[in-house]
C-alpha positions in Angstrom: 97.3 99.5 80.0 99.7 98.5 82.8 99.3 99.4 86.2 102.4 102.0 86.9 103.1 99.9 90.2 104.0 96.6 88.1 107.5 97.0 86.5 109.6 93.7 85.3 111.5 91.8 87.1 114.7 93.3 87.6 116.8 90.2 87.9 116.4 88.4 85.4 117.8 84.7 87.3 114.6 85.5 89.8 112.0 83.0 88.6 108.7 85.2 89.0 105.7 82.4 90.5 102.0 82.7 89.4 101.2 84.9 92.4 104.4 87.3 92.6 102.9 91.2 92.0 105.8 91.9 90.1 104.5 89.9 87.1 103.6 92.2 83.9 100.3 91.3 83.3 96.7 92.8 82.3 95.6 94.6 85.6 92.1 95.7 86.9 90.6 98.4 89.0 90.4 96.2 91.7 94.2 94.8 91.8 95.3 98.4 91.8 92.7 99.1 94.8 93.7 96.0 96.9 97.3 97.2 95.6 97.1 100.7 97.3 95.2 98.9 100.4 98.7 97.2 101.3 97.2 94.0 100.1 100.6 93.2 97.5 101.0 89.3 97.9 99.9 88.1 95.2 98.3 84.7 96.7 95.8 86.6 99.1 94.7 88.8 95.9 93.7 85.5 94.3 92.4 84.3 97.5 90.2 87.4 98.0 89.0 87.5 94.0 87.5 84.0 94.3 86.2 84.5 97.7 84.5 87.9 96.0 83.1 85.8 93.0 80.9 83.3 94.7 79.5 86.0 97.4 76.9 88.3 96.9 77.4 92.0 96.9 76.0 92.6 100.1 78.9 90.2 101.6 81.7 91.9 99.8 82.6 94.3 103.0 82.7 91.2 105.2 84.9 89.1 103.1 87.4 92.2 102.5 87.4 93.6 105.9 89.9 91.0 107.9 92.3 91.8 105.5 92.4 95.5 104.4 90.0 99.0 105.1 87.2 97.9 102.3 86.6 101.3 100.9 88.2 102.0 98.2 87.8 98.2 97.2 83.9 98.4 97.5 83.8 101.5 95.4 85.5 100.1 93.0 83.0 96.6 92.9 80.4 99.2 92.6 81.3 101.6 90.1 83.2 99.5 87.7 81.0 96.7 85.6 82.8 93.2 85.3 85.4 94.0 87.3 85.2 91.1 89.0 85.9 88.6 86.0 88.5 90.8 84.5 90.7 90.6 87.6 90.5 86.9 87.4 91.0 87.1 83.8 94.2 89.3 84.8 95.6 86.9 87.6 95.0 83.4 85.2 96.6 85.4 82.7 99.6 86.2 85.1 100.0 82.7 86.3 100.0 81.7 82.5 103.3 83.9 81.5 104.6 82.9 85.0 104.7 79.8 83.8 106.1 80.6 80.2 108.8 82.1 81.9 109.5 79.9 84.3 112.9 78.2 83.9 112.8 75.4 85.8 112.9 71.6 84.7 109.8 69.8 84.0 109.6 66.5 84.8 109.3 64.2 82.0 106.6 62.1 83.6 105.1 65.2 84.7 105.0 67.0 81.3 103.6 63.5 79.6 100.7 63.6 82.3 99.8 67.3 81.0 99.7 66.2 77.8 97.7 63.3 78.3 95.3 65.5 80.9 93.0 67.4 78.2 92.4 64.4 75.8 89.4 62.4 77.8 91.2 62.1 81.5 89.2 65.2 82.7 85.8 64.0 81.3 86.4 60.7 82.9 87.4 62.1 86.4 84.1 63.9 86.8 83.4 67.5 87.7 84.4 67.7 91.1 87.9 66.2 90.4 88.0 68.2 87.8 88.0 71.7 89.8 90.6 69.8 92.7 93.0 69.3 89.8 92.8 73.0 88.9 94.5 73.7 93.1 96.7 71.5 92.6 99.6 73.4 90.9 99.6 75.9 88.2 100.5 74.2 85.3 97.2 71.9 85.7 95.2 74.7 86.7 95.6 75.8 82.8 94.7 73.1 81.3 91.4 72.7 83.7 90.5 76.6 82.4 91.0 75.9 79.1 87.7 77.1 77.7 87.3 73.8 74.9 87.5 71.5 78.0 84.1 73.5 79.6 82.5 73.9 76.0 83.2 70.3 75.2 81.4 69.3 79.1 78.8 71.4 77.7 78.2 69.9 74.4 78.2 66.8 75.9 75.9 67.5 79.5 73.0 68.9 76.8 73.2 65.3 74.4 73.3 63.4 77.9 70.2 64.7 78.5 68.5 65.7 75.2 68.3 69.8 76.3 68.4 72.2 73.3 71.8 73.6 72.9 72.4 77.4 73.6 72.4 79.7 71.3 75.5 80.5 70.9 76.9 77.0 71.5 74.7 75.7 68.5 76.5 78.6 66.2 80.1 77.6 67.6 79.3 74.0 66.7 78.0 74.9 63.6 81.0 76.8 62.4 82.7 74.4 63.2 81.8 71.6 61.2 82.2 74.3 58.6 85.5 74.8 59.4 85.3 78.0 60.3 86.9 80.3 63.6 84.5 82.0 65.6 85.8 85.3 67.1 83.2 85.4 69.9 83.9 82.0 70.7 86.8 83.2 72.1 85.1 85.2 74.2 82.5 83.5 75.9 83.2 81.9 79.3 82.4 78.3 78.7 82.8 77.2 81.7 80.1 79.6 83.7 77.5 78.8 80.9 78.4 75.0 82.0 77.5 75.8 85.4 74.5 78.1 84.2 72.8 75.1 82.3 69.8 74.0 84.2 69.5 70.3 84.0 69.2 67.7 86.9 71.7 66.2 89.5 72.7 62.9 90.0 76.6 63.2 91.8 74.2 63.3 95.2 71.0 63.5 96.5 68.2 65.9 96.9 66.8 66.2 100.6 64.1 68.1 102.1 63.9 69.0 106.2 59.9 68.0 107.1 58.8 69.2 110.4 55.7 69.5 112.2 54.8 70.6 116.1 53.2 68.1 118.1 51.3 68.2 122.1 52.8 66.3 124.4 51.9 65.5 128.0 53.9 65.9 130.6 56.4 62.4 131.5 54.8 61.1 128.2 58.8 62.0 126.2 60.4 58.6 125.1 63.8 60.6 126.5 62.7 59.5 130.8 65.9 62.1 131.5 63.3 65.2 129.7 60.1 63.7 131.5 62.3 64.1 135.0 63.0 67.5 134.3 59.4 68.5 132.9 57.9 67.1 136.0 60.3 68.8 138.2 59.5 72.9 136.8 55.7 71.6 136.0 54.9 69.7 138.9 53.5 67.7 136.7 50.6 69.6 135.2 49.8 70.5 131.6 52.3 69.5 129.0 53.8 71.4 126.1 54.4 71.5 122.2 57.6 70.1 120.5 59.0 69.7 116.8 59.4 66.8 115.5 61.6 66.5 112.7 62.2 63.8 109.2 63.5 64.1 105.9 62.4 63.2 102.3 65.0 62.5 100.0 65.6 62.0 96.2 68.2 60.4 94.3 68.2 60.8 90.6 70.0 58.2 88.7 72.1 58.8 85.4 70.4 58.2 81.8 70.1 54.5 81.0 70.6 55.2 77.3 71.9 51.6 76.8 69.5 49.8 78.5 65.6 50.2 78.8 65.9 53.7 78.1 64.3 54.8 81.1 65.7 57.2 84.1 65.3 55.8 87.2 65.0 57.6 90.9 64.8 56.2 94.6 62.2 58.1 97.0 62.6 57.8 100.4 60.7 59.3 103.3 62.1 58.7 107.3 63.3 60.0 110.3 66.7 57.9 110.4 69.9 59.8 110.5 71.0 61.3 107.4 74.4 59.8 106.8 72.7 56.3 107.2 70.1 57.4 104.7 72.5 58.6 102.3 74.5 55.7 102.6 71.7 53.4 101.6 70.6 55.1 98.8 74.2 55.8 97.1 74.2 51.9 97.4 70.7 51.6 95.5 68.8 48.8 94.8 68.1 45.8 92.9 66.4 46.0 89.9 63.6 43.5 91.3 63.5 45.6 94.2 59.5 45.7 95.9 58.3 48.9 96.2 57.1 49.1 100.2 53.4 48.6 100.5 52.2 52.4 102.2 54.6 54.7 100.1 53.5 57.9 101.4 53.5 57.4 105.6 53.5 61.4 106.7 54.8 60.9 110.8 51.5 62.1 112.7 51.4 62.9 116.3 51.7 59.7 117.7 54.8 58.6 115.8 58.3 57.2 117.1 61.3 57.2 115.9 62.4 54.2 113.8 65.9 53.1 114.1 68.8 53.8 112.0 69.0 50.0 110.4 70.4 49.9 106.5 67.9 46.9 106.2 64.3 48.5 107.3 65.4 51.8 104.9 66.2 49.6 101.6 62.8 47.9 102.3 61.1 51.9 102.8 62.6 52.8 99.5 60.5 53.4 96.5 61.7 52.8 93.0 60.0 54.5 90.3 60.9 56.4 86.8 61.2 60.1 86.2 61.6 62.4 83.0 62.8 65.9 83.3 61.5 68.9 80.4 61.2 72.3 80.5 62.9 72.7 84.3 60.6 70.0 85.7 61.5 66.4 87.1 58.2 64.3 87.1 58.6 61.2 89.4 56.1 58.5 89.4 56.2 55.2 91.1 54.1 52.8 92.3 53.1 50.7 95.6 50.1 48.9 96.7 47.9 52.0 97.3 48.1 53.2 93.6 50.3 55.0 91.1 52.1 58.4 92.9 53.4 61.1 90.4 55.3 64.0 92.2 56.4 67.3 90.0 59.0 69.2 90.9 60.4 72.3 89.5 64.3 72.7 89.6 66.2 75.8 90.1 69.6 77.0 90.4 70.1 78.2 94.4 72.1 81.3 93.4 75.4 82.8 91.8 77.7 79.8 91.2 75.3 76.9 92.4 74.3 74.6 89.9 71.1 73.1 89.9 70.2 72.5 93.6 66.9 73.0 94.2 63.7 71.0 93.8 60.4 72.7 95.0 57.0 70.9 94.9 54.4 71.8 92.0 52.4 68.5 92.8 51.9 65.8 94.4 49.0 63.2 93.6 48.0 59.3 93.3 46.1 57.6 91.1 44.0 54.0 93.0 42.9 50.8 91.6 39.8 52.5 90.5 41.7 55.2 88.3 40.7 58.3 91.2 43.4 60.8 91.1 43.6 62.1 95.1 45.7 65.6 94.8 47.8 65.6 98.3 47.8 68.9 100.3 51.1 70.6 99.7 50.8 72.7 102.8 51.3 76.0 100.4 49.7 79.5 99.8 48.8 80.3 96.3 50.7 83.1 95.3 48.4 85.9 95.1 48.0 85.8 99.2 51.2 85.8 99.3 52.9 82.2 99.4 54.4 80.5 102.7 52.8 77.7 104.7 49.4 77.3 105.1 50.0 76.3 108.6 53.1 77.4 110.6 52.9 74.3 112.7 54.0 72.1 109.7 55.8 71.4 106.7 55.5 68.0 105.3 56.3 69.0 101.4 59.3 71.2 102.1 61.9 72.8 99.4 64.4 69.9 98.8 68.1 70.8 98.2 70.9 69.1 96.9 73.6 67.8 98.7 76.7 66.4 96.9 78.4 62.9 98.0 81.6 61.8 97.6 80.4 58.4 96.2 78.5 60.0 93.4 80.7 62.4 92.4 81.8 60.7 89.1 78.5 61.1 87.8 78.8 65.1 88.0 
């Protein structure tokens, strides 16, 4: 039913855009509400929809307010189920007969590039250029939410890494190769179960903030401009407690179906600066690389920070294997102390964020002598109520992902 404020174009030489209000299209509740809120360009309605999708409810007022009196809006987002999806629904399906009607000139290099666009180009290009190419004008941005493109990622992210295919994406497949049309296929959004799909990252890298508090006496600071200005409120007496701060990282590396067979990962533990870090281990290492001899090195008290050089941190990286079932990643590598095996469990970080967490479950190493010594996680069992054991320190912190330009083509 169409919204009695949308009428067609009256001129029929006007060339309605994507975003022009005037547009016959399938409205929502919420169009109509940021309609009556004076809200009628059609380019800040799209702008506010998205903003709305990936925030949570408790947000929605802020988002809304700098541009209209969020109200109505709000009661609207509350009341009415799925409204959300159906105004984007209704605004990719306006920019759609926008651009049927649109009687402008394509250009012929243009048009062949469109063609060309769903048939491989957007599975090479990753996932990340993949949503770019979707801002960049409206005739790409329906090809890029063309639901085959998303179910075909999907197919092929669950054979990349041997997870069991959704239920309803095993029955699409299957009536397919029956040649058969599924009406619900049709209906399912493809590309959120894409995101939806737990599996692990490897377009960045996984790092996790350690911390710990530490005494230190007064003019005993490496920085002498700190020690000057302790000693000048103490007079020199006593001292006082400061955090000091590193980072664990992990970089999961693509399947190596053609090869060995085995999925390979680089742990890395140090106080450097993160971009050097990250740099080093987007780089990798050789496949003769020597694990370092003391692979687990928690900073204590009396440590200092070591310098930011490319060289020390490949030689402090650790090279090891990992498998991933079930939402776990199990990591295990091995150095001159013994055989370490860390479990993590992976989770999604919330609405619209794919994959980005990796918490500890355990963390232990097996000697020369076969011992298996468990490492303290720092961690309160559930049942007393989780958290640190001890507020002072964190040395086994939640690790989250953090994408890298370098890495995104293997999104």
């Amino acid at each position: 039913k169409l919204s009695p404020r949308l009428s067609p174009t009256k001129n029929p030489s006007d060339s309605p855009t994507a975003f022009s209000p005037c547009v016959v299209g399938k409205m929502s509740e919420l169009l109509d509400a940021l309609e009556d809120s004076g809200v009628l360009d059609g380019e800040t309605q799209a702008f506010l929809i998205e903003a709305l999708l990936n925030s949570e409810a408790d947000d929605y007022a802020d988002v809304l307010a700098p541009f209209l009196e969020p109200a109505q809006a709000l009661q609207v987002l509350q009341t009415v189920p799925n409204v959300l999806e159906r105004s984007q629904k209704a605004l990719d399906k306006r920019a759609e007969d926008a651009l049927k009607a649109s009687r402008q000139e394509t250009d012929p290099l243009a048009e062949a590039f469109l063609k060309v666009l769903p048939h491989g180009v957007l599975k090479a290009i990753g996932m990340h250029t993949f949503g770019r190419c979707a801002r960049a004008c409206r005739a790409m941005r329906l090809v890029c939410i063309d639901s085959k493109q998303w179910r075909s990622t999907l197919e092929s992210t669950c054979s990349l890494w041997s997870i069991p295919m959704p239920k309803h994406l095993r029955l699409a497949v299957e009536h397919g190769h029956k040649g058969l049309k599924d009406k619900a296929d049709e209906k399912i959004n493809w590309r959120h179960e894409c995101l939806a799909l737990l599996r692990p990252r490897c377009d960045g890298i996984y790092v996790g903030e350690c911390k710990f508090k530490r005494w230190l006496r007064l003019g005993h600071h490496q920085d002498l401009r700190k020690n000057a200005e302790q000693l000048a409120m103490k007079a020199g007496r006593g001292g006082g407690a400061e955090w000091v701060d590193y980072r664990r990282y992990v970089r999961l590396l693509p399947p190596n179906h053609e090869g060995d067979g085995l999925n390979y990962a680089l742990v890395l533990q140090d106080p450097c600066p993160l971009a050097v870090a990250e740099d080093v281990l987007c780089k990798g290492v050789d496949a003769d690389h020597k694990n370092p001899e003391k692979a687990e090195n928690v900073l204590t008290a009396n440590s200092v920070p070591c310098p930011a050089d490319p060289d020390r941190l490949k030689k402090r990286i650790c090279r090891g294997t990992y498998t991933y079932e079930n939402g776990q990643v199990k990591i295990q590598y091995s150095a001159t102390e013994g055989i370490f095996n860390l479990t993590f469990a992976l989770s999604h970080g919330g609405r619209r964020i794919c994959s980005d967490k990796l918490r500890w479950d355990d963390y232990n190493m097996q000697d020369a002598s076969s011992e298996v010594i468990n490492f303290n996680l720092g961690k309160l069992e559930d049942w007393k109520g989780g958290g640190l054991a001890d507020e002072n320190k964190d040395h086994f912190p939640e690790m989250h992902f953090r994408p890298t330009r370098l890495l995104e083509h293997l999104a």
